[in-house]
N, CA and C of each residue as an Amber inpcrd file, in Angstrom:
protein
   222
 213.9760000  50.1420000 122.0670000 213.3260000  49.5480000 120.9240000
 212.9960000  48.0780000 121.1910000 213.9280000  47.1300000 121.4850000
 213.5090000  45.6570000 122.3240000 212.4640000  46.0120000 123.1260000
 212.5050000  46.5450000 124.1220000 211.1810000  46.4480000 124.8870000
 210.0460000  46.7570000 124.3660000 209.8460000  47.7170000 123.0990000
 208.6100000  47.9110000 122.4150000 208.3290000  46.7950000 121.6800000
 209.3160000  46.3450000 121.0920000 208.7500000  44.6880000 120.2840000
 208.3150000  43.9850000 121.5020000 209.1900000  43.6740000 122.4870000
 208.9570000  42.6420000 123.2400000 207.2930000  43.2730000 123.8060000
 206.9290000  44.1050000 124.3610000 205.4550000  44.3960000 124.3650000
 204.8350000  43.9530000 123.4360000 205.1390000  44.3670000 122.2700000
 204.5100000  44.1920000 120.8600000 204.0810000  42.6810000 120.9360000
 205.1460000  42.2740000 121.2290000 204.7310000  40.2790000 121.2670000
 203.7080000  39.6690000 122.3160000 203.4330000  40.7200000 123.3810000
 203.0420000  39.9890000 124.1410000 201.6170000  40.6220000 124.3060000
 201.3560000  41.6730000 123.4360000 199.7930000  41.8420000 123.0410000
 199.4250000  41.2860000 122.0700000 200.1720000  40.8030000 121.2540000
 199.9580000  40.2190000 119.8960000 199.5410000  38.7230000 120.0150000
 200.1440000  38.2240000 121.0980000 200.1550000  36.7580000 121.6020000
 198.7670000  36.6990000 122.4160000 197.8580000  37.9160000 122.7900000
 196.8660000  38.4270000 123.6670000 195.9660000  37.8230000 122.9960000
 195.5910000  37.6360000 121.5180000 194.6780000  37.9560000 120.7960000
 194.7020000  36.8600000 120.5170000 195.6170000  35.4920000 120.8530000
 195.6940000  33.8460000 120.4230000 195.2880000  33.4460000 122.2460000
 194.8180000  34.0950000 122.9520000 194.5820000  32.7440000 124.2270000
 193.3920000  32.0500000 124.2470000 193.5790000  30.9880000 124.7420000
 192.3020000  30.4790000 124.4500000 191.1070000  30.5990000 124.8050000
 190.7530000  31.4930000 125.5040000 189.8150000  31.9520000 125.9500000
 189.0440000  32.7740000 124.9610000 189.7790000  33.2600000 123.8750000
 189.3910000  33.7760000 122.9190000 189.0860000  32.6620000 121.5680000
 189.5420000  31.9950000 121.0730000 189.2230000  31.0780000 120.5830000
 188.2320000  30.1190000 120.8700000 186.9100000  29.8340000 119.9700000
 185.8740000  28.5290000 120.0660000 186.7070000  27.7650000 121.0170000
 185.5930000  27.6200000 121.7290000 186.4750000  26.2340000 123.0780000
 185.9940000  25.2750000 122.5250000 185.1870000  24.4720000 121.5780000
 185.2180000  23.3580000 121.2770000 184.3020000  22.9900000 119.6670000
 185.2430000  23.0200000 118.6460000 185.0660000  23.1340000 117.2920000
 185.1270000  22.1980000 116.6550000 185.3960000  21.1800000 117.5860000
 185.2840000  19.8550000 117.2130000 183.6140000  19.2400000 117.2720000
 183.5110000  19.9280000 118.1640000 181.4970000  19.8550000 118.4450000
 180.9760000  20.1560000 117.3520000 180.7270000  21.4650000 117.3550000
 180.2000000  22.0840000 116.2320000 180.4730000  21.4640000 115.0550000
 181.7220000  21.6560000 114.8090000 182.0000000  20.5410000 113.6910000
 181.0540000  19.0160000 113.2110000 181.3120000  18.5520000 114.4630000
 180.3960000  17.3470000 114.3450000 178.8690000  16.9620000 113.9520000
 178.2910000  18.3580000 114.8340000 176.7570000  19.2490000 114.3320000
 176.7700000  18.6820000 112.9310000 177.5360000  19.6500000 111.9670000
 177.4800000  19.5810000 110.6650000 177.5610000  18.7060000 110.2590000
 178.1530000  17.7550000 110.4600000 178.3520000  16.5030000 109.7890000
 177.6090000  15.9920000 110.1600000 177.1380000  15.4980000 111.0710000
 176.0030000  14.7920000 111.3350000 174.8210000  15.1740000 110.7600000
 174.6380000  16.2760000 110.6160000 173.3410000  17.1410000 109.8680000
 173.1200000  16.4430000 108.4250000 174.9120000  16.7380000 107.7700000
 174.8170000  16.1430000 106.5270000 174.4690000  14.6250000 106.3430000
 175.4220000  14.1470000 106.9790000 174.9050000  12.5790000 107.1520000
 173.5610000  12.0660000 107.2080000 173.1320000  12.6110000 107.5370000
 171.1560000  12.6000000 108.0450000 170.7780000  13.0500000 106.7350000
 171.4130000  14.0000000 106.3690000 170.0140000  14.2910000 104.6920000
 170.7330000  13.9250000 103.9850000 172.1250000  13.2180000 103.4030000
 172.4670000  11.6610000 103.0060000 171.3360000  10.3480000 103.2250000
 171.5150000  10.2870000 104.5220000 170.8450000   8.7680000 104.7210000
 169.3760000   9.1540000 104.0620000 168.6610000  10.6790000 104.6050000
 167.2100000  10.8160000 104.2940000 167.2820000  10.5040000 102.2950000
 168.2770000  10.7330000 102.0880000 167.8610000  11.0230000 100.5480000
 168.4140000  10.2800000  99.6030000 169.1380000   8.9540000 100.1260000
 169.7260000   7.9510000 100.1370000 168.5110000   7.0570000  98.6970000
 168.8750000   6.5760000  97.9830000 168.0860000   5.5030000  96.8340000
 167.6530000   4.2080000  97.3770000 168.6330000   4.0690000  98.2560000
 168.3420000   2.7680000  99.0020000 168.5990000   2.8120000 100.8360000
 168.1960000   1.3170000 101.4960000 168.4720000   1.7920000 102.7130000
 168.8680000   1.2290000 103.6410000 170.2540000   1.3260000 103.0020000
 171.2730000   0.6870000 103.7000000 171.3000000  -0.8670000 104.4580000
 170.8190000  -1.7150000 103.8380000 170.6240000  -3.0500000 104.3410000
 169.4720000  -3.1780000 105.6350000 168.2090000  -2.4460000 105.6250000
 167.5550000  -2.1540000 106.3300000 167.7510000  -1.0920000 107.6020000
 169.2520000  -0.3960000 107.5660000 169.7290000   0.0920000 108.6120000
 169.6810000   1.8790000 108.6580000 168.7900000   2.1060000 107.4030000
 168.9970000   3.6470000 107.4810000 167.6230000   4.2580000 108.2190000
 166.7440000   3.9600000 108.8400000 165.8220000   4.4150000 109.9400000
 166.5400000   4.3740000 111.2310000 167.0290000   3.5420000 111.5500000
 167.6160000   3.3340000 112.9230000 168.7470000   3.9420000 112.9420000
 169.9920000   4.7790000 111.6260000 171.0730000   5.4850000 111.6650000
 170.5190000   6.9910000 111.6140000 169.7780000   6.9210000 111.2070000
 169.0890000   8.2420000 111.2190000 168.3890000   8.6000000 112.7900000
 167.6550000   7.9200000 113.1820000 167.6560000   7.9330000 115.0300000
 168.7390000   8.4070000 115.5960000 169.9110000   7.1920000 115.4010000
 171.0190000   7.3570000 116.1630000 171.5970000   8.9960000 115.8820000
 171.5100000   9.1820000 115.0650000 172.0790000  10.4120000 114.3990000
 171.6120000  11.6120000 114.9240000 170.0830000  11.4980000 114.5420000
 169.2820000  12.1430000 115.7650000 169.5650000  12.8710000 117.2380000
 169.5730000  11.6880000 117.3880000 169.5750000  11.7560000 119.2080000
 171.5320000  12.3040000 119.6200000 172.6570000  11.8530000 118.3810000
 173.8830000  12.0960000 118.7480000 173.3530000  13.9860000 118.2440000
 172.8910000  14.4680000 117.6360000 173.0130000  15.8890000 117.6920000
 172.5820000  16.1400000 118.4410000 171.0640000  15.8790000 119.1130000
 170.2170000  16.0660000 119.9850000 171.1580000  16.2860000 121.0390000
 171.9350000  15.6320000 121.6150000 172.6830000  15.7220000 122.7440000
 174.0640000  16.3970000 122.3530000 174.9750000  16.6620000 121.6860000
 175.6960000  17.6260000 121.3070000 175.4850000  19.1670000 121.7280000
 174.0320000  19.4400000 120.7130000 173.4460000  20.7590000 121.0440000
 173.1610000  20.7520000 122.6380000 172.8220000  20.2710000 123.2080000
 172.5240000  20.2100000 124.8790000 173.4710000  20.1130000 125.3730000
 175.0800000  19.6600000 125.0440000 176.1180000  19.8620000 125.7870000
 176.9220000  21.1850000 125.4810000 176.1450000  22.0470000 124.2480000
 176.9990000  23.0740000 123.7660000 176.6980000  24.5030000 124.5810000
 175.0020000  23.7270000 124.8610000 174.4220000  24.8920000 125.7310000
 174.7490000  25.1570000 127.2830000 175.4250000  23.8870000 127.7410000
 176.0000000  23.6780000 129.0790000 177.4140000  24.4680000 129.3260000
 177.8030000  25.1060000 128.4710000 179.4170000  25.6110000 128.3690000
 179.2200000  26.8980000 128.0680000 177.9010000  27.5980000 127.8620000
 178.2330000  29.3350000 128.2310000 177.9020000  29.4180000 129.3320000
């Protein structure tokens, strides 16, 4: 009976390696937020002490290159 649990644990533990799990969700994550941030700044009343064209660039170009590093990892 131990040895059937102890199997039991160690297929069960199969299904947590990381290879199976998003390798990097912190990215993606960031995607989103940045996405949001951008139609914030776009929809913003005011603009930001002249600085919301040029955060919106930056913002830009930080997804822009995210997505191009996400595509480098399949």
């Amino acid at each position: 009976m131990r040895s059937a649990l102890l199997g039991l644990g160690i297929v069960g533990s199969l299904a947590f390696t990381p290879a199976r799990l998003e390798p990097h969700p912190h990215i993606r994550s960031a995607v989103a937020e940045l996405e949001a941030a951008r139609n914030e700044l776009k929809t913003a009343a005011h603009d930001f002490g002249g600085h919301r064209v040029e955060a919106m660039r930056a913002v830009d170009a930080a997804i822009k290159q995210l997505k191009i590093a996400q595509q480098y990892d399949k």
